[in-house]
DOKE-57916 format. One line per 10 residues: number of its first residue (from 1); for each residue x, y, z of N, C-alpha, C. Coordinates in Angstrom, 2 decimals, decimal comma. Each point is the difference from the previous one (the first is absolute). Example, Ala and Ser with C-alpha at 12.3 -4.5 7.8 and 13.67 -1.06 7.14 Angstrom:
2
1 = 13,19 -5,69 7,80 -0,89 1,19 0,00 0,90 1,20 0,00 ~ -0,35 1,05 -0,72 0,82 1,19 0,06 -0,77 1,09 0,73
// end
This chain:
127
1 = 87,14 104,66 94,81 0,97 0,65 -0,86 -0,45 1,44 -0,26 ~ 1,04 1,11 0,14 -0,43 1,41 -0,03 0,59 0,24 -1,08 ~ -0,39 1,63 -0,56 0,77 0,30 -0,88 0,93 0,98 0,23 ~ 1,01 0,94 -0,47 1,00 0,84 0,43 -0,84 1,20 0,78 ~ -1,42 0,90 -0,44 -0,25 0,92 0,82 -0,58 -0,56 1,16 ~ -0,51 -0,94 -0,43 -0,99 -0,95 1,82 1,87 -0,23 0,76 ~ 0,59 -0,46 -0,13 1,65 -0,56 0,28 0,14 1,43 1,12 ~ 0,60 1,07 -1,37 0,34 1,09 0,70 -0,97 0,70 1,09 ~ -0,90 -0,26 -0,02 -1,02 0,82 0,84 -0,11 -0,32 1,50 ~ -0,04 -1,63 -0,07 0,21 -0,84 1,02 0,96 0,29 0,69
11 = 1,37 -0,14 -0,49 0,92 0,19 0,80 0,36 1,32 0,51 ~ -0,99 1,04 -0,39 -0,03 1,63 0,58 -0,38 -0,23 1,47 ~ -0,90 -1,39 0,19 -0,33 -0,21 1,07 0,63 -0,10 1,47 ~ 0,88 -1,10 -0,99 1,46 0,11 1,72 0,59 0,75 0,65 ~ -0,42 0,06 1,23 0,32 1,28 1,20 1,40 0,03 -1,02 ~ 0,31 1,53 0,34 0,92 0,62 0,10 0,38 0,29 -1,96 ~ -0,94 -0,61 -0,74 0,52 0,15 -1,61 0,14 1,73 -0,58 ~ 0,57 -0,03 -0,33 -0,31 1,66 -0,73 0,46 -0,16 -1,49 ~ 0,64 -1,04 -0,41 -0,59 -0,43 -1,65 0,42 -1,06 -0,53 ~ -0,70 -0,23 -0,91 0,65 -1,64 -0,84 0,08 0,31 -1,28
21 = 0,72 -0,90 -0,44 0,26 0,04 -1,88 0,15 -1,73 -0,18 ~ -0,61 0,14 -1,26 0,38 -1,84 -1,00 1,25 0,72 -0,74 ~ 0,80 -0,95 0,14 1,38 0,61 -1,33 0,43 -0,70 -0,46 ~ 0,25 -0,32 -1,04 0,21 -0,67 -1,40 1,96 0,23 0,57 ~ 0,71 -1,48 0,31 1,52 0,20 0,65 0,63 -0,10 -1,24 ~ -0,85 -0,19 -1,43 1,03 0,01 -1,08 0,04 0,95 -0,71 ~ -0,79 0,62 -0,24 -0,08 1,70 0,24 0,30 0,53 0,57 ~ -0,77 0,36 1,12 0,22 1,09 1,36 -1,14 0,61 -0,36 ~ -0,91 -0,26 -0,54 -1,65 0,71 -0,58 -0,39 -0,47 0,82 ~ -0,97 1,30 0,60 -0,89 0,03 1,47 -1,27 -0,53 -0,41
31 = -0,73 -1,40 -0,34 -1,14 -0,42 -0,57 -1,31 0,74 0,99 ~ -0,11 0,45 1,32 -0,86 0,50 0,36 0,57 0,19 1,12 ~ -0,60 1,04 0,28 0,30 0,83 1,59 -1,20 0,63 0,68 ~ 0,10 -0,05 1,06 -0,98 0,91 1,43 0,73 0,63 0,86 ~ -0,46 0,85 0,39 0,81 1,04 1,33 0,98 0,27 -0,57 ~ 0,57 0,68 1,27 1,25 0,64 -0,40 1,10 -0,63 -0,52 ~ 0,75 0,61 -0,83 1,48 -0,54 -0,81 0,93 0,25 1,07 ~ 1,20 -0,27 0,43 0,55 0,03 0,16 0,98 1,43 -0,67 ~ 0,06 0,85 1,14 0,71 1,09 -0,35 -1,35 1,04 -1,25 ~ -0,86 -0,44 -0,05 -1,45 0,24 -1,01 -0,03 -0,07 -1,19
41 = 1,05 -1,46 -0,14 -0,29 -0,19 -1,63 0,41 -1,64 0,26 ~ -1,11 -0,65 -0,39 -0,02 -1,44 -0,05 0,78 -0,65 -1,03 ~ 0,08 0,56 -1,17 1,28 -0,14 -1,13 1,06 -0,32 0,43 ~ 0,44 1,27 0,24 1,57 0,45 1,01 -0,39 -1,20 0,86 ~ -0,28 -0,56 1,01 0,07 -1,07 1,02 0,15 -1,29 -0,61 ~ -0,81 -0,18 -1,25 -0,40 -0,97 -0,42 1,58 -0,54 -0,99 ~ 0,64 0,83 -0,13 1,33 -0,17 -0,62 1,20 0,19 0,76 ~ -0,39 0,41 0,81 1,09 -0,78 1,05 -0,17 -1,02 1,12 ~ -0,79 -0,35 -0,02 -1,11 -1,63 0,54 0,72 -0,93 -0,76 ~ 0,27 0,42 -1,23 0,21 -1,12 -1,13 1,50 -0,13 0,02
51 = 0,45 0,93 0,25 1,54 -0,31 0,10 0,21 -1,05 1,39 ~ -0,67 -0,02 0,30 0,22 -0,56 1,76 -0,70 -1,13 -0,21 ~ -1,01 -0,92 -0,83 -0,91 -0,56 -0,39 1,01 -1,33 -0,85 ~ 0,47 0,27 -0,96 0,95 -0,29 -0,87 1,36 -0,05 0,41 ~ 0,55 0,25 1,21 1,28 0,07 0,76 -0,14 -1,43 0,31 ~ -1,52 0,00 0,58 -0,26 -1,51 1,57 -0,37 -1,29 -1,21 ~ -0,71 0,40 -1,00 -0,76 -1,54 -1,25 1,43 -0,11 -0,67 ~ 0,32 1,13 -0,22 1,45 -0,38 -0,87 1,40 -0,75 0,84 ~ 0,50 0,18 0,85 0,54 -0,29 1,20 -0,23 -2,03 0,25 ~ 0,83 -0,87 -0,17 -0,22 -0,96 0,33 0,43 -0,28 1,15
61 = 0,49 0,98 0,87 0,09 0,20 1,67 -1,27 -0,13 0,48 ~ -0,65 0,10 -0,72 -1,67 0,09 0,91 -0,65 -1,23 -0,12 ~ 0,38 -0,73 -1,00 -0,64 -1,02 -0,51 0,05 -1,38 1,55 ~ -1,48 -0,71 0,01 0,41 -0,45 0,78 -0,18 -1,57 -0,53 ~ 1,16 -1,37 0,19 0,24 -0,73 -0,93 -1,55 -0,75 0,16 ~ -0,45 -0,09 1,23 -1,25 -0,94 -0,51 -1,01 0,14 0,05 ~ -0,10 1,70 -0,87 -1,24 0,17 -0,84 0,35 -0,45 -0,80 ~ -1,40 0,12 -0,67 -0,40 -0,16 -1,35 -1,27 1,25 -0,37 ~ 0,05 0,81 0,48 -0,98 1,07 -0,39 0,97 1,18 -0,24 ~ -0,45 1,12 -0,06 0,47 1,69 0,04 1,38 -0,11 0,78
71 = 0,95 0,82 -0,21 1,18 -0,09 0,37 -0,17 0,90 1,49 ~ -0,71 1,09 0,07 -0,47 0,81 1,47 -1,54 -0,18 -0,37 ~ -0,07 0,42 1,38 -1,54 0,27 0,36 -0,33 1,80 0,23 ~ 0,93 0,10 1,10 -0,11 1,79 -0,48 1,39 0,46 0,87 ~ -0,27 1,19 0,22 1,31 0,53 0,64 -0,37 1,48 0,48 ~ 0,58 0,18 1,14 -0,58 0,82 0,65 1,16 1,18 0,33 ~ 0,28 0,96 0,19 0,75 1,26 0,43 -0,91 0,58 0,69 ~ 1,09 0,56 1,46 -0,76 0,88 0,94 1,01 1,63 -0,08 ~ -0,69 0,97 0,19 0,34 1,29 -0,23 -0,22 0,33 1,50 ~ 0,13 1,14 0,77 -0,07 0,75 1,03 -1,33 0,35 -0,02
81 = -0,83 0,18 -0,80 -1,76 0,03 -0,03 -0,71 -0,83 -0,52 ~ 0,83 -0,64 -0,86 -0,77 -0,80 -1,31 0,35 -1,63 0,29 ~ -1,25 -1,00 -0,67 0,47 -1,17 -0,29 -0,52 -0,34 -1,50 ~ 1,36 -0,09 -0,73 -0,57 -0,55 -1,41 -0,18 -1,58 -0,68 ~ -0,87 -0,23 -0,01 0,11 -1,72 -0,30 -0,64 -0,45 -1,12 ~ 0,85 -0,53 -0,74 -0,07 -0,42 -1,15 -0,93 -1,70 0,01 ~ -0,63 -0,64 -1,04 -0,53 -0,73 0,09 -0,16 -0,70 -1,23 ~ 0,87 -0,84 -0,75 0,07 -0,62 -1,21 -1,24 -0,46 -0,12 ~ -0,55 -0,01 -1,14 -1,26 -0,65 -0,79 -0,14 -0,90 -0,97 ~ -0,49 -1,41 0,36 -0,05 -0,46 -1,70 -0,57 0,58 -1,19
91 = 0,28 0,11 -0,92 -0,18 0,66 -1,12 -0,59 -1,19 -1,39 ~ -1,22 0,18 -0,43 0,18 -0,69 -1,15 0,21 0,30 -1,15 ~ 0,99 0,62 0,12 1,12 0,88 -1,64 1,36 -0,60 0,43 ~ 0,58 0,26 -0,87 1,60 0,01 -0,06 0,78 1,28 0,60 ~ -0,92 0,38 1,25 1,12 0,95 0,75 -0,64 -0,15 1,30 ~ 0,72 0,83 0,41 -0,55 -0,07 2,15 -0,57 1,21 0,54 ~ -0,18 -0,11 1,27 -0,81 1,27 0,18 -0,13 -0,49 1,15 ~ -0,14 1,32 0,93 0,03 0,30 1,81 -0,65 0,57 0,47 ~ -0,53 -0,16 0,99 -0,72 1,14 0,74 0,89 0,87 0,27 ~ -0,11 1,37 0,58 0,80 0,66 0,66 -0,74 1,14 0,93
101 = -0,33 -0,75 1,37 -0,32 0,63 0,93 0,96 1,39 0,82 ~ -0,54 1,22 0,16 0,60 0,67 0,90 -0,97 0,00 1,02 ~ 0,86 0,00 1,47 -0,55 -0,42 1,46 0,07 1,37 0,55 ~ -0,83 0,81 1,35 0,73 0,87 0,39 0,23 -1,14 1,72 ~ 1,50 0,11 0,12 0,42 -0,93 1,24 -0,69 0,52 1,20 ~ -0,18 1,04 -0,12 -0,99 0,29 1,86 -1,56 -0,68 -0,13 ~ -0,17 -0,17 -1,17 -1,41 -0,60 0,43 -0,60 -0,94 -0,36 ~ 1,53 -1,40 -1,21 -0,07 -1,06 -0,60 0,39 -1,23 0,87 ~ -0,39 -0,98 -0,06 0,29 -1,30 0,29 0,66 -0,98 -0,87 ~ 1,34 0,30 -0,09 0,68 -0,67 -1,31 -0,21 -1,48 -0,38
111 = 0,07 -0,73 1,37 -0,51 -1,18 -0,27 -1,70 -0,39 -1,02 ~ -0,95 0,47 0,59 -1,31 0,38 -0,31 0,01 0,10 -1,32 ~ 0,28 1,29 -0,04 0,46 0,54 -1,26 0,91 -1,08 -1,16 ~ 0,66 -0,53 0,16 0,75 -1,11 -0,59 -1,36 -0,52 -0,45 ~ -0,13 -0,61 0,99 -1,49 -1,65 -0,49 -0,77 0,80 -0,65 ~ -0,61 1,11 0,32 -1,35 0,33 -0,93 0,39 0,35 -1,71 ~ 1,47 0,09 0,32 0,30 0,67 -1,45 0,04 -1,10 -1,34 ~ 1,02 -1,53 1,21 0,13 -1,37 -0,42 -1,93 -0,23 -0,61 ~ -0,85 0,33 1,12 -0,92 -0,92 -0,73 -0,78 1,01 -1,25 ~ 0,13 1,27 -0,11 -0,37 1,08 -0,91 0,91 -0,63 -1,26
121 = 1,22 -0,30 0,09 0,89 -0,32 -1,24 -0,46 -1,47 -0,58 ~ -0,52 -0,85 0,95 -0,38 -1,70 -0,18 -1,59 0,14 -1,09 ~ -0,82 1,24 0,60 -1,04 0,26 -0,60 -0,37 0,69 -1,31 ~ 1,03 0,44 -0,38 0,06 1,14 -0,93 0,15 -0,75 -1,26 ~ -0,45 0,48 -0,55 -0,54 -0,65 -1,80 1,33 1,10 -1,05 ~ 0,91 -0,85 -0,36 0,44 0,87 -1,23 0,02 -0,32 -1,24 ~ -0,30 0,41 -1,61 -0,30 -0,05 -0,75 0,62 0,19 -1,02
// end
């Protein structure tokens, strides 16, 4: 079990990362960030992550009937340079919270990238 800066640091690791944020989806509060923001402000990203975050948990289109866990796991958008992938987290509070990886696509492995993020989010201690 890691904590949010061991979390974020790690996942600086995955070819092709150029930044991550924890974000609080009932807020839109960026709980910690590394590298670059998005557009260079992790805030600004981190609040519109959340609009897109809260579209897919809120949404019972997504829901799939035979879980019984988290309504998504994450969700991913591809840009013309970029891959952004989101990564729901259990939370032990009364709100949620995501990773939010930015990829640069010439030199990421989205798949890869997926799993390491899955097991960075499985490991991560929240409080």
């Amino acid at each position: 079990m890691t904590g949010i800066d061991e979390c974020l640091v790690e996942a600086m690791t995955i070819p092709g990362a150029l930044g991550v944020s924890l974000v609080d989806w009932t807020s839109g509060l960026t709980l910690g960030a590394v590298g670059d923001g998005p557009s260079g402000d992790h805030d600004a990203g981190a609040a519109d992550a959340t609009d897109l975050a809260r579209a897919v948990v809120q949404n019972p289109s997504f829901v799939d009937p035979d879980s019984t866990g988290t309504l998504a796991e994450d969700v991913i958008v591809t840009s013309p340079g970029r891959y952004h992938l989101l990564r729901f987290v259990e939370a032990g509070f009364e709100s949620g919270a995501f990773l939010y990886l930015r990829l640069d696509r010439g030199s990421a492995n989205l798949a890869m990238a997926r799993l390491r993020l899955r097991n960075l989010a499985e490991q991560l201690v929240l409080i």
